[in-house]
N, C-alpha and C positions, 0 to 999 in steps of 0.2 A: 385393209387395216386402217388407213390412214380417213376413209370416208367414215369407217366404224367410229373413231374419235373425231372425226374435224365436228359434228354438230355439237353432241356437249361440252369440248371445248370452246366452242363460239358461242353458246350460251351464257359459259363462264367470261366468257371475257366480256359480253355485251352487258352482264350485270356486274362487272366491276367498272364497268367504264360508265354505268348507270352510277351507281352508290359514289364514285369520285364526282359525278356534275354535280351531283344532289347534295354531299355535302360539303364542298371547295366550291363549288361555283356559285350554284340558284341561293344557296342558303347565303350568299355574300353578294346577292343580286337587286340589292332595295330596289321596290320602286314606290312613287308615289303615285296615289289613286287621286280624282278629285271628283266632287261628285259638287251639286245645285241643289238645295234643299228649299221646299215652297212654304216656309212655317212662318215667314214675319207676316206682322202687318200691313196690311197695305199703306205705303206712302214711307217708309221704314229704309233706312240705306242698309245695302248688306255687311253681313260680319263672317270673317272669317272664322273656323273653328279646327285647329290642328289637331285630328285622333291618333293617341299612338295607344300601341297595346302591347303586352307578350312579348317584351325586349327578350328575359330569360338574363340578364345581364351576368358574365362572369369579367374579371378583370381584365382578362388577355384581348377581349374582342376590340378592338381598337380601329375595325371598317365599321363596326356600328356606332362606335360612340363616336366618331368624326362624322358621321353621315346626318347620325339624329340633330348632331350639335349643328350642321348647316342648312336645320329645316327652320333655325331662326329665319333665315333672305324670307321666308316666306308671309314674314311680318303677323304671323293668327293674332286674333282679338283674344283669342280664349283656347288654352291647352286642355283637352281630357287625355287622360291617363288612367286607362278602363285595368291595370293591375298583370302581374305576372312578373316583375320591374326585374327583381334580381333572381339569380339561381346560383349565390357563394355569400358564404360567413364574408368577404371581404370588397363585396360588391357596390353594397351601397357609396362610397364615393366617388367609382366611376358611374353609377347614374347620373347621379348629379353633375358630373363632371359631361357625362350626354346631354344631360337638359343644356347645360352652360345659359348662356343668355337666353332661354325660353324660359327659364326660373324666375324671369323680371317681369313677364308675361301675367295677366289672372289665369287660374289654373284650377283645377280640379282633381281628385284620385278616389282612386275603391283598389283595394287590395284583391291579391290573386293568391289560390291557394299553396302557388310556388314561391309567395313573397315571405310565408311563414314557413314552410317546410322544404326541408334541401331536395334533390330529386334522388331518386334511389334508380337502378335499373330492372326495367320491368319489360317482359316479352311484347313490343306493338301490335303483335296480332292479337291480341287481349280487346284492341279496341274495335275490333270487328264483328264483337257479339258485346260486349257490356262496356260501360264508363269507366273512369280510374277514381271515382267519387268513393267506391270501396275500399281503394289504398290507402284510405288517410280514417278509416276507424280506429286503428288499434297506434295512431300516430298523437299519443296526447298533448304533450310537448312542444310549442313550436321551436325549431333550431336554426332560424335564421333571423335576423334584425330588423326584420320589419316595423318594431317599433322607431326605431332608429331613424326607417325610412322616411315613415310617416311623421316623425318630429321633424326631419329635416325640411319633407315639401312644406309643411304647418309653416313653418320660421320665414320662409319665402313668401308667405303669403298664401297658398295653397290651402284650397276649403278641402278636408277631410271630410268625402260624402259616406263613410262605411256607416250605414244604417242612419243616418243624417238628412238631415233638412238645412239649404244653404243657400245664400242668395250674394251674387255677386253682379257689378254693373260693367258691362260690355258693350266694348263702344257705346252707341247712346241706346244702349238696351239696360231697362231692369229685368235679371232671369233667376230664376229659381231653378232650385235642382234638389230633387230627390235623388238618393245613393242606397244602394246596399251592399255588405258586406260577401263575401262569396258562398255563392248554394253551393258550389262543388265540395263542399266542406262542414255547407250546414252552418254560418257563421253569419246568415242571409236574416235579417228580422225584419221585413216590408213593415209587420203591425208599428213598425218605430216611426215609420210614416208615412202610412196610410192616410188617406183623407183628399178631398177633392182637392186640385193645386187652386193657388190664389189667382184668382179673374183680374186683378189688378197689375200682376208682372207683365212684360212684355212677351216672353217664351218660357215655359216650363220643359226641362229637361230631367230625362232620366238615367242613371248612370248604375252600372253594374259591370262586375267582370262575367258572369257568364249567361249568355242568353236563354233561362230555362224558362220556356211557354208561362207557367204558372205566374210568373214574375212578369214579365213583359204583358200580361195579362190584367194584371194589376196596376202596373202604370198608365196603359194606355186608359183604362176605365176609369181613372183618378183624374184622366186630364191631360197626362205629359204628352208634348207633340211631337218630341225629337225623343229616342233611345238610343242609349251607345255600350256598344258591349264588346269583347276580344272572346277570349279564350280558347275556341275553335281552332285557330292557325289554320282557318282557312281548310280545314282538312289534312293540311303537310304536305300530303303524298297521295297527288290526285292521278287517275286516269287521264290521260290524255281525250279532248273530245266527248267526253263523259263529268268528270269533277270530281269532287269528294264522294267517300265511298263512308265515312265516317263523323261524326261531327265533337263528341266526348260530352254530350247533353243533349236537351230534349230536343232540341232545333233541329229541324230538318235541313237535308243536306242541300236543299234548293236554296235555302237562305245563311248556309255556313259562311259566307263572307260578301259584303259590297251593302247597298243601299235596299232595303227593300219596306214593306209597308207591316203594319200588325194592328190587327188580325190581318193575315196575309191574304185573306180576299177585298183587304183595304173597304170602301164605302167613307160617308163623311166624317167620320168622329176616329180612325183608324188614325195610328202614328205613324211618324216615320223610322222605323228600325235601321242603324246601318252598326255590322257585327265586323270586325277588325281583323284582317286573315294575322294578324300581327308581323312584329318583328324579329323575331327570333325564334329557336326550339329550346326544348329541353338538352342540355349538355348529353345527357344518356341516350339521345336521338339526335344527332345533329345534321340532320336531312330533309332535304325540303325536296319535293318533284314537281312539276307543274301546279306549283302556288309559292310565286314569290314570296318572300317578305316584304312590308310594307309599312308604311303609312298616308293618312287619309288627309286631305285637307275639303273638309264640306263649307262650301259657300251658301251663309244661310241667306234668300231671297223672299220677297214679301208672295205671299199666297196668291194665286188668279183670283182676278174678283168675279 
């Protein structure tokens, strides 16, 4: 009898003692990535560039908003903030209270489609056969303050890229940056700008919260040589030895999180993609398995000659 129960009971306790690491630990586990990116000019000094993505921010979380607030020591030339920022009607000023002194910083933003709508609870295995880009049709309304948000970074200095054309000077770079608003939503209009980037800036950048092919496709063809995107989370809740089993958009699960090229079989005129596993989850998932949270700090360096 007791052989009879001992395996499903040790199954049961091996996946509770799973589900406690995944949401107490990993999920409270930052780390920072840092990656070398080859886009300056040559003769060019480098610039730092701090990516955060997919805070998910509610009020209580108080290890991420001390943690984001001490990626100031790391001095970046230039913050993106690829969207996803809050997930509570009373969240926006512990964002901002995470930024702290990176709000003095130039800075960038693209909205996430959790930055307008609260999250609701919805079955994760859902994301194993389709996107949650369906959940948000019959949601007309947004009920959360992201305008609020987006006034606040604006006031700071902060270029509002959602469907925007923007130029800002870093360190001794003039860079431009194309944005859009989120396709997970439909809220995406590239035609708003569209068009070859300016030969004259020093770096053209492209910024978006979610990495759909079509889009990334369109930038890199326009010119931009750096993309930056979140939304993925990295997958959440990877295989061990294997990685993401899911990505929540078109992007393949090879490139759900880190540095990689686009078109992915790179050549000369290809960009450099780097997609944000981010920093948080959804409050209605709050579990991460082998895909920390994070943030990115890319060191932009002048291209081989």
């Amino acid at each position: 009898m007791r052989k009879l129960y001992a395996l499903p009971l040790g199954l049961i306790g091996t996946g509770v003692a799973g589900i406690g690491y995944a949401s107490v630990i990993e999920r409270n586990w930052f780390a920072l990535r840092r990656f070398d990116v080859p886009v300056l000019p040559a003769g060019r000094r480098p610039i730092k560039i701090l990516h955060v993505s997919d805070a998910h921010l509610t009020p209580g979380r108080s290890r991420l908003i001390s943690w984001v607030r001490s990626l100031d020591a790391l001095e970046p030339d230039l913050v993106v903030n690829t969207g996803d920022s809050i997930s509570h009607a009373d969240a926006v000023p512990a964002f901002l209270d995470a930024l702290g002194p990176l709000l003095d910083r130039p800075g960038v933003f693209v909205y996430g489609s959790n930055d307008l709508y609260a999250p609701v609870f919805k079955n994760p295995a859902r994301y194993l056969w389709r996107t949650s880009k369906s959940d948000y049709k019959k949601r007309r309304e947004p009920d959360l303050p992201y305008r609020e948000l987006g006034a606040s970074l604006a006031a700071a200095g902060w270029l509002d890229l959602n469907n925007r054309i923007g130029r800002l000077k870093v360190g001794e770079l003039d860079v431009e940056f194309g944005g859009i608003d989120d396709s997970h939503i439909g809220r995406d209009k590239y035609d708003k700008v569209a068009g070859p980037v300016d030969p004259q800036a020093d770096l053209n950048i492209g910024v978006m919260h979610s990495p759909e092919p079509r889009n990334l496709d369109r930038f890199a063809a326009d010119g931009y040589k750096l993309l930056l995107a979140g939304h993925t989370h990295g997958g959440q809740l990877c295989v061990p030895f294997y990685g993401a089993l899911v990505t929540n958009c078109g992007i393949e699960p090879a490139r759900v999180k880190g540095l990689h090229r686009h078109p992915a079989a790179g050549g000369p005129d290809a960009a450099w993609l780097h997609v944000s596993a981010g920093l948080g989850t959804s409050p209605t998932a709050p579990v991460r398995f082998c895909c920390r949270p994070e943030a990115t700090l890319l060191t932009l360096v002048p291209r081989p000659a």
